[in-house]
C-alpha atoms as one frame of an Amber mdcrd trajectory, in Angstrom:
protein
  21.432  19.047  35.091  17.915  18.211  35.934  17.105  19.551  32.342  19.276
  16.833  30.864  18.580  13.976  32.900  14.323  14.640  31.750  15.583  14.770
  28.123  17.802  11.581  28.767  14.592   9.885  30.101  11.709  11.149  27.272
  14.455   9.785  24.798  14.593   6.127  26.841  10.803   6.273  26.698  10.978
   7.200  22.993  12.948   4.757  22.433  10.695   2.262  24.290   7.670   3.296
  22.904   8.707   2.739  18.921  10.253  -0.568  19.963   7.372  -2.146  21.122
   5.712  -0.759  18.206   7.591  -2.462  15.793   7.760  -5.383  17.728   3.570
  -5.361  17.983   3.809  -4.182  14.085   6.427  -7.109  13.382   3.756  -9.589
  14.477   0.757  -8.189  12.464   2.630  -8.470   9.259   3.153 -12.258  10.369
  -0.697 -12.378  11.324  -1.943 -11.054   8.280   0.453 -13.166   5.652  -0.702
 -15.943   7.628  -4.315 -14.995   6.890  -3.654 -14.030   3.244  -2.316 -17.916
   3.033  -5.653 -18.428   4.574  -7.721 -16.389   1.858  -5.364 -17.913  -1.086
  -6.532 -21.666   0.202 -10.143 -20.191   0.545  -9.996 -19.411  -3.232  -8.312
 -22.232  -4.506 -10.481 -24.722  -2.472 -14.176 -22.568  -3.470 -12.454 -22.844
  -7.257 -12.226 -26.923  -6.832 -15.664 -26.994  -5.492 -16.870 -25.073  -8.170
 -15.820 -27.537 -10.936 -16.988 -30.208  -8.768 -20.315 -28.583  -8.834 -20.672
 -28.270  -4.737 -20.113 -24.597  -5.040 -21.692 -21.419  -6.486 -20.525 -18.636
  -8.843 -20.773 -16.445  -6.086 -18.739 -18.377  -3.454 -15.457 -17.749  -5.344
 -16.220 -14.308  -5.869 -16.568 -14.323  -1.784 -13.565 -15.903  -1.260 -11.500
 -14.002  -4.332 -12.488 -10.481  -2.705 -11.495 -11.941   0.833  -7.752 -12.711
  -1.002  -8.038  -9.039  -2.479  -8.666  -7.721   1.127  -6.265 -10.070   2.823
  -3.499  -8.639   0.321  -4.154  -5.468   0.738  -4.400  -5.693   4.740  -0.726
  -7.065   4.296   0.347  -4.486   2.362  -0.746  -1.499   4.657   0.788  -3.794
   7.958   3.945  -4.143   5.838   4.109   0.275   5.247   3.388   0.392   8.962
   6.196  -1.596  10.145   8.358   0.249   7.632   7.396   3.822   9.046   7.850
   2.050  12.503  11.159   1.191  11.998  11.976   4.374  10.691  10.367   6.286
  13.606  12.627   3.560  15.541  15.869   4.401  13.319  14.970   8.102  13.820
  14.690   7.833  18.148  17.907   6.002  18.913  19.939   8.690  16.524  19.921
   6.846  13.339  20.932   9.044  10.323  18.055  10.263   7.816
């Protein structure tokens, strides 16, 4: 009986535990499309500036491997929550 009830409870906190990481996950992919919005504006504003002669060469290069990184930072928060949800899926007694 006292067996059971410990199992009954590492499950809850299981369960608890891969919530709030998805939840904390959740809002990182949000965070990080907002910030690849960010980087897109970066590059299409350093772009204008470069026509309009107020920027360098090297400025949109700046801003075009901040976009690169911003991407791939979504990407990698987007495989996390997936794995997350899974790891969720997989602690409440979801099927494989």
């Amino acid at each position: 009986r006292v067996g059971l009830a410990q199992a009954e409870q590492q499950v809850a906190a299981e369960v608890a535990r891969a919530y709030a990481t998805v939840v904390s996950l959740t809002r990182s992919v949000e965070l990080s499309d907002q910030n690849l919005a960010s980087a897109e504006e970066g590059v299409r504003l350093s772009t204008e500036r470069l026509g309009a002669g107020a920027a360098t060469q090297l400025e949109v290069r700046d801003a075009s491997l901040k976009l690169t990184s911003s991407r791939l930072t979504l990407v990698n928060a987007r495989i996390d929550l997936i794995i997350a949800r899974a790891e969720l899926n997989r602690a409440v007694g979801g099927g494989l």
